[in-house]
C-alpha positions in Angstrom: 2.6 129.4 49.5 3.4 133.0 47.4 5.3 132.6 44.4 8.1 134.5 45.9 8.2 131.8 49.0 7.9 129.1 46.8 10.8 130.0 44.6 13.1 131.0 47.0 12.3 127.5 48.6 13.0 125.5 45.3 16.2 127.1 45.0 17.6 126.2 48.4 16.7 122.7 48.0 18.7 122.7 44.6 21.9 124.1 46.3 21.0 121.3 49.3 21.1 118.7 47.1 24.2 119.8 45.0 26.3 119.8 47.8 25.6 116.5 48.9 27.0 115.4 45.5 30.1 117.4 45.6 33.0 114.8 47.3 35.2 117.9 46.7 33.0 119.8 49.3 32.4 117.1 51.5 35.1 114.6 51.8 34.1 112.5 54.6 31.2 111.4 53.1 33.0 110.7 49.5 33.7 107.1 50.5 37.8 107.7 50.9 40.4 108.4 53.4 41.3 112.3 53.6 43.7 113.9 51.6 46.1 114.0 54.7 45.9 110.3 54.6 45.6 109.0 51.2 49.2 110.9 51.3 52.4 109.1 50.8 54.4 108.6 54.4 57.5 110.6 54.3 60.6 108.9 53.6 62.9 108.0 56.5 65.9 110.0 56.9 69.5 108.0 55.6 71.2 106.7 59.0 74.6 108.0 58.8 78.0 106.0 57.9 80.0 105.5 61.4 83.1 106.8 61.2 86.7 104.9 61.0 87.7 105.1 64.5 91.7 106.0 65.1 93.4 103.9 67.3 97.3 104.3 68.8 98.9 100.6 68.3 100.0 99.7 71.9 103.8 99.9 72.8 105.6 97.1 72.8 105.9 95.6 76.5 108.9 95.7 77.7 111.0 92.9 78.3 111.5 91.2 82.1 113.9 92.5 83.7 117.2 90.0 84.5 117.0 88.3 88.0 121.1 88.6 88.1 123.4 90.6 86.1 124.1 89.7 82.6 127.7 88.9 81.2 130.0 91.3 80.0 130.0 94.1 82.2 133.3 95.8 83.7 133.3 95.9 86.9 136.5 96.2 87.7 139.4 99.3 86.8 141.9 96.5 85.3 145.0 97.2 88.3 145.3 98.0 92.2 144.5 101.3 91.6 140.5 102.8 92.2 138.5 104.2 89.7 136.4 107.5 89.7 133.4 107.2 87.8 130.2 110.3 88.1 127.2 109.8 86.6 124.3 112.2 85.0 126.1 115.3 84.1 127.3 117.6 82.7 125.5 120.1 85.1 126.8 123.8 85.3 126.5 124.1 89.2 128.8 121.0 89.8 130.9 119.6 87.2 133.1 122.4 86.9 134.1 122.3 90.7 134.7 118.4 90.6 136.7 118.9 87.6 138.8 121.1 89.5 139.3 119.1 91.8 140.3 116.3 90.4 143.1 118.6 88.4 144.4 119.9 92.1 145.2 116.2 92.7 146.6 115.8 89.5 143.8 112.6 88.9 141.4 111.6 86.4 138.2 110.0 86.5 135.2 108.9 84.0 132.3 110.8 83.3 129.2 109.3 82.0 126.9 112.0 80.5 123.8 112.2 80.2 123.2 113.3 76.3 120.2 115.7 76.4 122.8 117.8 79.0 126.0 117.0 76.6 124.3 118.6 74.0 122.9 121.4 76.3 126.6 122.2 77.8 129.2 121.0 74.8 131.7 123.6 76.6 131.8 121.0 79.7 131.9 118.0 77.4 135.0 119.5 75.9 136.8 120.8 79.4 136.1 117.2 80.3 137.6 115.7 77.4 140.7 118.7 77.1 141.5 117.5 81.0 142.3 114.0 80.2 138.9 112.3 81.7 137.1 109.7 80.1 134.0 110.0 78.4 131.4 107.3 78.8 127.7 107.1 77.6 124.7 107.3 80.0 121.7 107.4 77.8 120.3 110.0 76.1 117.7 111.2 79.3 118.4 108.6 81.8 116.1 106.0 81.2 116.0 103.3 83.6 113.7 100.7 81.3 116.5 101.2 78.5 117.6 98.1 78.4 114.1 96.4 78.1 113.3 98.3 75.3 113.2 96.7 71.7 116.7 96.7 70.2 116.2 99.1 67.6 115.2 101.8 70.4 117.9 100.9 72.5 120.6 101.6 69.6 118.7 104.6 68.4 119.2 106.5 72.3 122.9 105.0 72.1 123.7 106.7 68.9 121.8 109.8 69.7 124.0 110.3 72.6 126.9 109.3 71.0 126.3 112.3 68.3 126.0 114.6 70.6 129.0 114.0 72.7 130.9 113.7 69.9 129.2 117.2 68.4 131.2 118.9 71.4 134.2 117.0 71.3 135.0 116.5 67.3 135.9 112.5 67.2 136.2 111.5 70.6 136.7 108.3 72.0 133.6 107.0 73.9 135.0 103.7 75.4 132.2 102.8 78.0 128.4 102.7 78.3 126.6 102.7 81.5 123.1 101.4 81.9 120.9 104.2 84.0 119.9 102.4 88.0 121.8 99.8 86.7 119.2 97.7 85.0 121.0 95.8 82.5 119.7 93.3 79.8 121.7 91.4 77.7 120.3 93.1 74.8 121.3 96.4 76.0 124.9 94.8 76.5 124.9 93.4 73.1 124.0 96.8 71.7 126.4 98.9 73.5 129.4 96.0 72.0 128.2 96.4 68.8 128.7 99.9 69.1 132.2 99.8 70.2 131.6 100.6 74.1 131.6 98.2 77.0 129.3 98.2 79.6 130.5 99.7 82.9 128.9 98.9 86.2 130.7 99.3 89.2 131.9 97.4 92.5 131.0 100.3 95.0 128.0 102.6 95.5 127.1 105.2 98.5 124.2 106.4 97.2 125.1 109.4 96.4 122.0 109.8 94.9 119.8 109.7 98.0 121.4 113.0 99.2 123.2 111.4 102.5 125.9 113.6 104.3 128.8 114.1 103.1 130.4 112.4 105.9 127.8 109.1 105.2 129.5 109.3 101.6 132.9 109.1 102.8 132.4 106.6 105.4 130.1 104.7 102.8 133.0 104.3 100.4 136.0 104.1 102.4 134.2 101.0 104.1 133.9 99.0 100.8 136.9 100.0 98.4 139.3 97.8 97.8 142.1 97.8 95.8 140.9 97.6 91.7 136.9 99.1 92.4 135.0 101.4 90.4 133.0 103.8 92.4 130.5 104.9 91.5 129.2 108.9 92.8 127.0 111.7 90.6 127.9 115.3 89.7 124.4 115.6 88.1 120.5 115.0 88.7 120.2 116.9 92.2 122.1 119.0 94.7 125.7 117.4 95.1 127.0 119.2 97.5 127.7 116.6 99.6 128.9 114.8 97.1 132.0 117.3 96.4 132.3 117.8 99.7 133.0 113.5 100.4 135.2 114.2 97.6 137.5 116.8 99.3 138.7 114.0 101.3 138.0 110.7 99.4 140.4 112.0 96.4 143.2 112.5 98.1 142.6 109.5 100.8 142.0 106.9 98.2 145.1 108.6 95.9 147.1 107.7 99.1 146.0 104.6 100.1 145.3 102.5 96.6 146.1 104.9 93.6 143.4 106.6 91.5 143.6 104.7 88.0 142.2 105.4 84.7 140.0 102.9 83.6 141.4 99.9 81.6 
């Protein structure tokens, strides 16, 4: 072998056999897990808190309705005469023209009012109350379950409405209450005494409300007056037309034939 062969040779086995000592160089041959392994396992990412969930508390259920009609109500106008009694106004459209004519006969009636419209017309709440009618509360929006409410809600919508009548007509006297479909509870009786009303059904009711003719009206309550009733007809909540048309002969008929009283 030539020197220069033979040297070269010697040095490539040197470098051969340094390698194979290096772990550094050679790491799967160093006796130990790569670097990738021998590596601490990541951490596991913090599970969030859940968050407080808001929840509505139910409303209270309402109370059964009455099989019969409690005690207490007045259902009667206190003498021979009849009684006039319209429900769910004031409206613009038709309180105006039953009010006048109820003054052509030289009459009065009651008016139960609704109090969200008593506190949208004021100006009819006070006609009503300058013309001699009496003022009676209906709720403050006409709600049927009233009187299966809790208590507290029942005397809140009472004196809500009783504010705003009273915001038109400075002091007024508000004798009666009337419970809306006439779904009374003794509770919403006891309320309405405590408040210095009583409650005021009725003995007579067309259904107005169910837009029949006018002539259906009329025939409706001349079949089932009699001599001390309290009818019971609407001058708000729809179109009633018919209505004040029944009334163009029922006012003077019943004037004639029992006497239109003021409640008692």
């Amino acid at each position: 072998m030539r020197p220069r062969s033979a040297l070269a040779f010697g040095l490539s086995l040197v470098l051969l056999l340094a390698g194979c000592a290096d772990p550094a160089r050679n790491p799967s041959q160093a006796g130990g897990p790569p670097p990738s392994a021998a590596a601490t396992p990541p951490a596991s990412k913090p599970t969030a808190s859940p968050r407080p969930t808001r929840t509505t508390p139910p409303k209270p259920r309402l109370r059964p309705l009455p099989t019969t009609l409690p005690a207490g109500l007045h259902r009667s106008s206190g003498d021979r005469g009849v009684a006039l009694t319209f429900d769910d106004g004031p409206d613009p459209r038709w309180t105006p023209r039953l009010l006048d004519q109820l003054r052509a006969a030289h009459v009065t009636a009651t008016f139960c009012l609704i109090g969200s419209q008593a506190k949208r017309y004021p100006e009819l709440v006070a006609r009503i109350a300058r013309e001699g009618h009496q003022l009676c509360n209906h709720s403050w929006h006409h709600d049927i379950n009233l009187g299966r409410r809790p208590v507290a809600e029942i005397r809140a919508d009472l004196v809500r409405t009783d504010k705003a009548i009273r915001a038109a007509v400075p002091n007024a006297k508000i004798p009666y209450y009337r419970q809306p479909g006439g779904r009374w509870t003794p509770e919403v009786v006891a309320v309405a005494r405590q408040l210095g009303m009583r409650s005021l059904h009725w003995s007579v009711d067309p259904q107005d409300w169910d837009h029949p003719t006018a002539k259906t009206i009329a025939k409706r309550v001349a079949s089932a007056v009699r001599p001390g009733a309290i009818v019971l007809m609407h001058d708000g909540g729809g179109d009633r037309r018919p209505t004040l048309a029944a009334c163009q002969h029922l006012i003077p008929d019943l004037n004639r034939r029992y006497g239109i009283s003021r409640l008692r």
